[in-house]
C-alpha positions in Angstrom: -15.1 -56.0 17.8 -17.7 -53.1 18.4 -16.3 -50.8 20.7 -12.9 -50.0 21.7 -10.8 -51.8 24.0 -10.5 -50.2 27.6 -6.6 -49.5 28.9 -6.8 -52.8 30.9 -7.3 -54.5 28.2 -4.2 -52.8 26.3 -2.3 -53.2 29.3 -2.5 -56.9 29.4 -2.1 -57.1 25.7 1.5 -55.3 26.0 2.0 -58.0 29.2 1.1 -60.9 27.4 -1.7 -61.9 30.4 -4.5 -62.1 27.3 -5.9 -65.6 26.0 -4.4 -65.9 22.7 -8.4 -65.4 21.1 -8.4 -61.7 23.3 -4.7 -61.0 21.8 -5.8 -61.9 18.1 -9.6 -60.1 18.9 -7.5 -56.3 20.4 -4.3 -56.6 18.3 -6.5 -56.5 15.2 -8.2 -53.5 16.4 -5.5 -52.0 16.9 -4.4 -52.2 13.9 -7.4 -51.1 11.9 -8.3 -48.2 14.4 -5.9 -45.5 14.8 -7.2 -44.2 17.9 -6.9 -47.7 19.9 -3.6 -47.7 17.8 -2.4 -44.4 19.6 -3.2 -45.6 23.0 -1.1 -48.7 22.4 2.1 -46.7 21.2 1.5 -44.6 24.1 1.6 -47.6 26.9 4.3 -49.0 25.4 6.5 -45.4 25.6 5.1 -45.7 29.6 6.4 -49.4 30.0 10.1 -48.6 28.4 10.3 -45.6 30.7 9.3 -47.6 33.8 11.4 -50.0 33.0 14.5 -47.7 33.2 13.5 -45.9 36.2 13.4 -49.6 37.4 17.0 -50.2 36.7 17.8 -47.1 38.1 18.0 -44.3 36.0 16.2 -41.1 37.7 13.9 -38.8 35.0 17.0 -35.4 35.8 20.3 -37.9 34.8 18.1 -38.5 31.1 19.3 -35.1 29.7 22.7 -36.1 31.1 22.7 -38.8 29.1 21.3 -37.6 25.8 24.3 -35.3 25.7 27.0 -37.7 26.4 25.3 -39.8 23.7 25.2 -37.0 21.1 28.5 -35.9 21.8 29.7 -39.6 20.9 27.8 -39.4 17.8 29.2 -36.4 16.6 32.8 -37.4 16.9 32.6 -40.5 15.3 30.1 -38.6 12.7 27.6 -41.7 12.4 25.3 -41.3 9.7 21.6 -39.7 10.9 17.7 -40.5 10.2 15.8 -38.2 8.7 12.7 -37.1 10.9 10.8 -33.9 13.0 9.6 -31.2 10.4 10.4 -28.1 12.2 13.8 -29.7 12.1 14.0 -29.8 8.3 14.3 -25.7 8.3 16.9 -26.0 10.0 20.5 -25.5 8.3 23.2 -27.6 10.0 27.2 -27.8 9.7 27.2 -31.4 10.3 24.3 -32.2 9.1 24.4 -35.8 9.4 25.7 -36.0 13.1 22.8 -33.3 13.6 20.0 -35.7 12.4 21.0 -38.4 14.6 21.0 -36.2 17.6 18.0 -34.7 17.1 16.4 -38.1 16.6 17.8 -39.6 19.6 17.0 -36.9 21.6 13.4 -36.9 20.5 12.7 -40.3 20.8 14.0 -40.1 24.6 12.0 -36.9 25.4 9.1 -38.0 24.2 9.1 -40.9 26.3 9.3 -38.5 29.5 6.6 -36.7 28.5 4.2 -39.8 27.5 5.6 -41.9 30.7 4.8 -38.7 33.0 2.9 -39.8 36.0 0.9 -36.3 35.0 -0.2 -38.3 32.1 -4.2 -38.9 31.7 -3.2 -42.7 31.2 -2.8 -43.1 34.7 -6.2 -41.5 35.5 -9.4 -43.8 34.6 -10.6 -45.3 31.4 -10.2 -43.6 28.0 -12.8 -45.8 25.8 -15.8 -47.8 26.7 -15.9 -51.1 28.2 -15.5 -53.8 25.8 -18.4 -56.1 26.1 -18.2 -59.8 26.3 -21.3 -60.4 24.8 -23.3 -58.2 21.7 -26.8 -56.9 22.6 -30.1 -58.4 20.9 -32.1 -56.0 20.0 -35.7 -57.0 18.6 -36.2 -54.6 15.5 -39.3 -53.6 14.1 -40.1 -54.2 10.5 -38.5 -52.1 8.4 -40.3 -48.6 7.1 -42.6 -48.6 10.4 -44.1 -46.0 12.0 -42.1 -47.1 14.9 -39.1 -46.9 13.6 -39.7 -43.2 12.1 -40.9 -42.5 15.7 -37.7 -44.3 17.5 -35.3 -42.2 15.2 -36.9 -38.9 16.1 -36.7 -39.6 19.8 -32.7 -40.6 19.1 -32.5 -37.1 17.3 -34.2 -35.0 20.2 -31.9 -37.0 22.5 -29.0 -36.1 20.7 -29.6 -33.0 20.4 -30.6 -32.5 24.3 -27.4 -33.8 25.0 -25.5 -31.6 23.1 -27.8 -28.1 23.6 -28.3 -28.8 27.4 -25.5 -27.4 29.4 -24.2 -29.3 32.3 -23.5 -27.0 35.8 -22.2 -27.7 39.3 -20.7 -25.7 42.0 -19.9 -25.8 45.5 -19.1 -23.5 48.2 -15.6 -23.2 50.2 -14.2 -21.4 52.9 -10.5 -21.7 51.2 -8.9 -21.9 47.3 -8.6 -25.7 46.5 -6.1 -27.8 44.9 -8.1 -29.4 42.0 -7.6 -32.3 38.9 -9.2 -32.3 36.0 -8.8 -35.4 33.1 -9.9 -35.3 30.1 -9.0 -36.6 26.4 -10.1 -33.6 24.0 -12.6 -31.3 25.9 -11.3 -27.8 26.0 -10.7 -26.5 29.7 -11.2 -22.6 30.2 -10.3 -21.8 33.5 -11.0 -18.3 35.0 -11.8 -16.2 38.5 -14.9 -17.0 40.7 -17.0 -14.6 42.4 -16.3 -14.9 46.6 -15.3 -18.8 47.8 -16.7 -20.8 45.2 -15.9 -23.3 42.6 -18.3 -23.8 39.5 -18.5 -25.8 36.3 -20.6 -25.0 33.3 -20.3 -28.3 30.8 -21.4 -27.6 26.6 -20.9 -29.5 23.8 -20.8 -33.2 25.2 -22.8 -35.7 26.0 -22.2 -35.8 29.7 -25.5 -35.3 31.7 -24.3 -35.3 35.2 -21.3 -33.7 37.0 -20.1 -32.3 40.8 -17.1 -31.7 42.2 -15.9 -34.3 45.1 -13.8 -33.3 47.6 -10.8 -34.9 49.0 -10.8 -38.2 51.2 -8.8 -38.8 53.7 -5.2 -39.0 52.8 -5.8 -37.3 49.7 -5.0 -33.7 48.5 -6.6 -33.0 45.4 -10.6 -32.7 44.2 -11.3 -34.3 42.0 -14.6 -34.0 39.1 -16.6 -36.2 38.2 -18.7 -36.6 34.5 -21.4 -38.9 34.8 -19.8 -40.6 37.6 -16.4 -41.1 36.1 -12.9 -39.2 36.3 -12.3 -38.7 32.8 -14.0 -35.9 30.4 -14.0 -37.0 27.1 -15.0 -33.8 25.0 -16.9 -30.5 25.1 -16.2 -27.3 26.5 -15.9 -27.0 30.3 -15.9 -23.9 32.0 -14.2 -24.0 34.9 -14.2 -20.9 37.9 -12.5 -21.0 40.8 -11.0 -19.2 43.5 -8.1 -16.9 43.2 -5.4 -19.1 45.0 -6.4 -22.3 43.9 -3.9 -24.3 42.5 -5.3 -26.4 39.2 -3.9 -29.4 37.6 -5.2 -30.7 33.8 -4.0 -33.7 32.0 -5.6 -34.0 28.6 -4.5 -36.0 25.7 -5.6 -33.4 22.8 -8.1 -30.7 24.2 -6.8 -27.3 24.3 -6.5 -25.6 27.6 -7.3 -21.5 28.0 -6.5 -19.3 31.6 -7.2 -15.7 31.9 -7.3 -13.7 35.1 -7.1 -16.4 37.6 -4.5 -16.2 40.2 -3.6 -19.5 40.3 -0.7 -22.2 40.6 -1.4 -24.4 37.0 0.2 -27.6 36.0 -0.7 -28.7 32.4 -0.1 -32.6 30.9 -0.8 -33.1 27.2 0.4 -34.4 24.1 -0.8 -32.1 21.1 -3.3 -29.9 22.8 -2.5 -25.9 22.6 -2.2 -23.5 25.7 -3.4 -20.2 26.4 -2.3 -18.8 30.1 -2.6 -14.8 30.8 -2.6 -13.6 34.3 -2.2 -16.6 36.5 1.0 -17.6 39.0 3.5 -20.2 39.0 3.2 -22.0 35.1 4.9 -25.8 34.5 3.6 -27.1 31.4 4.7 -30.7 29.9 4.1 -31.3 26.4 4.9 -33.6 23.5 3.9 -31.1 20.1 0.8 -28.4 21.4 2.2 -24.4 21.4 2.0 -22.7 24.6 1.4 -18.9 25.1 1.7 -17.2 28.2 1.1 -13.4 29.4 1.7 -11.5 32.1 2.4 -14.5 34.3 3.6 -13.5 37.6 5.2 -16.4 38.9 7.5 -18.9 37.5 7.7 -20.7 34.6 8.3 -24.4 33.3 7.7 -25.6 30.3 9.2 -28.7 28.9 8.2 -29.8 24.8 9.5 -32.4 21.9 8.2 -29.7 19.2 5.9 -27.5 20.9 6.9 -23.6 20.7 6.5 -21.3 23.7 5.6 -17.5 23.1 6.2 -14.9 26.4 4.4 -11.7 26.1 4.7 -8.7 28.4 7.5 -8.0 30.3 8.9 -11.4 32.0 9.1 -10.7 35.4 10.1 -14.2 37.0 12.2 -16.7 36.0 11.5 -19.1 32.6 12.7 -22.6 31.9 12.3 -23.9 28.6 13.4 -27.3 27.7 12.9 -28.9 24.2 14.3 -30.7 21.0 13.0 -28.4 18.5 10.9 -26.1 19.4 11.1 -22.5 19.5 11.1 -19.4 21.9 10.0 -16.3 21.3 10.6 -13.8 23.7 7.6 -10.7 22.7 8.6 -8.4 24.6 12.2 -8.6 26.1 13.7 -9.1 28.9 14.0 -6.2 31.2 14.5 -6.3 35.4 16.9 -8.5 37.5 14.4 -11.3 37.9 14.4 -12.1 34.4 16.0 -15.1 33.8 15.4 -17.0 30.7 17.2 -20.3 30.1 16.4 -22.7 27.5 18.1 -26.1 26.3 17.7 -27.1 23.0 18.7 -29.7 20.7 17.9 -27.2 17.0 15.6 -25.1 19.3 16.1 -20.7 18.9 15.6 -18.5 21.3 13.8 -14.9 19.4 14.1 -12.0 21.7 12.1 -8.9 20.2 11.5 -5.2 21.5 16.0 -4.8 22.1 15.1 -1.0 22.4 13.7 -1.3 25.4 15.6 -4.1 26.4 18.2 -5.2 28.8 20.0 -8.3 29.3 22.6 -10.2 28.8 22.6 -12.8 25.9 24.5 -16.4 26.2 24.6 -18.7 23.9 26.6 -22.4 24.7 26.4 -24.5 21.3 28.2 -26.9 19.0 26.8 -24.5 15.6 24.6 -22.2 16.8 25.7 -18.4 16.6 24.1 -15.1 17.9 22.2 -13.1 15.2 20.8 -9.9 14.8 23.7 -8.1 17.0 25.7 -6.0 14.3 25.8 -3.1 16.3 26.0 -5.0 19.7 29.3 -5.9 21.5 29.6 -9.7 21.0 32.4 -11.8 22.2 32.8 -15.6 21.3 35.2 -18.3 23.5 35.5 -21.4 21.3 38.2 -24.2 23.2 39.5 -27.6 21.3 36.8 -30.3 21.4 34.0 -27.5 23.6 31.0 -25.6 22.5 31.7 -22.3 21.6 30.1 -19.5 24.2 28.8 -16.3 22.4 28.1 -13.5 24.7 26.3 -10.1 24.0 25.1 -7.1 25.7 21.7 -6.0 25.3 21.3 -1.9 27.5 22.7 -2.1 30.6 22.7 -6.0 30.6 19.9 -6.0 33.3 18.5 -9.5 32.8 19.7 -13.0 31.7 18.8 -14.8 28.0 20.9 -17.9 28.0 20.3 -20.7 25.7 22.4 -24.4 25.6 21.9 -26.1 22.3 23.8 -28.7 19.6 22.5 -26.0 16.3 20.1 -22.9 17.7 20.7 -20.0 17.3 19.7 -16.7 19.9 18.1 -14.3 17.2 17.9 -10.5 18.3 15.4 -8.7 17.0 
């Protein structure tokens, strides 16, 4: 087929509703094209997900029940698949009961974050129509001048599309609640001048855009790029009010905040963040980093792999929940309102800058330990058949670093 098959047409191949010439047509370009072949895995992650909220199951008992299945695992120490690089640095003390939690674990949190109704599958079309029928085109005879001449228009095109940049704006009395979709365009958000919003579009082919406002019923504005929902790529520049509250679900674009005051909600599956300066942070993610700094408000951020950095002083409480990756605390953890809590499956917690610290760390694990703390009181509770709890006093003890975890380790730097 020549172009890619739109989500509907995905969607009815995983439902079977396809004529069996369709279903032989898409599943063979989904084979051959690993992009289409993405899309597919993705759905299906959505559908298995549905189909246990369906039965029942709410998205907070899935943790719950992760653990109790892990716990199993390890007591009848079941032989493990291998899997998740950052994982392989990782040194366990049952190393095969280890594997096959932190596969199970994965494979269920990953299934959140793809099946999140945040998730830019729920919001317009990803690829092009599929046509029905191909286009007949009369060609020229080959080596014509008109062909020279038809190329050299198709290259000024091009090249208007991509030189030209794409603005809109519009004025408001208040800050908005907006949505932006994309697949792979990089979002840079930042502070307007006075009550209004504005867009500057590079890099892409879109020719048209404007922001719409809310209808009735509704809460959120939305953009629009050449009359649809969805932003496929370039570089959008987005300003807006200070109090605004912004939502952006992208499949692989990265997303970049500085200096706007702002509520943000991030979606994405391998795209990286960048957030300095805003408010209140909730970030989900399957295996893109996210950096914060100086965020005033507070923080959620839930990853498969993805590692989260916190520079400055933390000043409002973090959540960090993932399977393996990392968190690196830049600049400790210093006034009553920081609270840091992470669960992990092989996940660490790095806390730096412990002279001008103070907290208290607390680690809950089945092999984890607290490192880095030789000249820091420590004191460990291990019961029969428990994690073991490792305590230690960082200064005074101000603040709270608590990690819960089957291996990770709280490393004091």
């Amino acid at each position: 087929m020549n172009t890619h098959p739109s989500v509907q047409d995905l969607e009815a191949l995983l439902s079977g509703t396809l004529s069996e010439d369709q279903s032989i047509v898409i599943s063979a370009h989904t084979d051959e094209c690993g992009q289409c072949g993405r899309e597919l895995a993705w759905l299906h992650a959505e559908k298995e997900l549905f189909a246990q909220r369906a039965r029942g199951v709410p998205p907070s008992q899935v943790w719950a029940q992760i653990e109790q299945q892990i716990a199993a695992r390890v007591a009848r120490k079941e032989a493990t698949p291998k899997g998740l690089r950052r994982l392989l640095q990782q040194t366990f003390h049952d190393q095969k009961a280890q594997w096959f939690a932190v596969g199970a674990a994965a494979v269920a949190i990953f299934g959140i974050v793809a099946a999140s109704p945040l998730s830019p599958l729920h919001k317009g079309q990803w690829f092009s129509a599929k046509k029905t029928q191909p286009d007949i085109v009369a060609m020229p005879p080959a080596g014509s001048d008109h062909d020279a001449d038809d190329a050299d228009d198709a290259s000024d095109a091009d090249s208007a599309a991509h030189d030209d940049a794409v603005t809109a704006s519009t004025k408001l009395t208040d800050p908005i609640s907006l949505e932006i979709v994309t697949t792979a365009a990089e979002v840079e958000l930042s502070e307007s001048s006075g009550n209004e919003a504005k867009l500057t579009l590079t890099e892409g082919v879109v020719r048209t855009a404007q922001f719409v406002a809310p209808s009735a019923g509704q809460s959120l504005w939305q953009l629009q790029f050449d009359g649809r929902s969805v932003l496929q790529d370039g570089h959008l520049l987005l300003q807006l009010p200070v109090g605004s509250k912004v939502k952006v679900k992208t499949t692989s674009g990265d997303i970049h905040a500085s200096g706007l005051l702002a509520d943000i909600d991030i979606t994405t599956s391998s795209g990286d963040i960048s957030i300095k300066g805003s408010q209140a942070v909730t970030v989900q993610s399957t295996s893109g980093d996210v950096r914060l700094e100086a965020v005033r408000g507070e923080v959620n951020v839930n990853t498969v792999s993805g590692e989260l950095l916190l520079q400055n002083e933390v000043l409002r409480p973090v959540r960090f929940h993932s399977t393996s990756g990392d968190l690196t605390i830049a600049d400790g953890c210093k006034v009553a309102d920081c609270k840091i809590s992470a669960e992990t499956i092989s996940g660490n917690v790095l806390v730096k800058s412990l002279a001008s610290s103070s907290f208290v760390a607390k680690l809950t694990s089945q092999s984890g330990e607290i490192t880095g703390s030789d000249r820091l009181p420590v004191e460990m509770k291990r019961h029969p058949g428990q994690r073991t709890e490792w305590t230690a006093k960082v200064g005074s003890g101000t603040g709270m670093v608590s990690l819960e975890s089957m291996s990770g380790d709280i490393l004091l730097e």
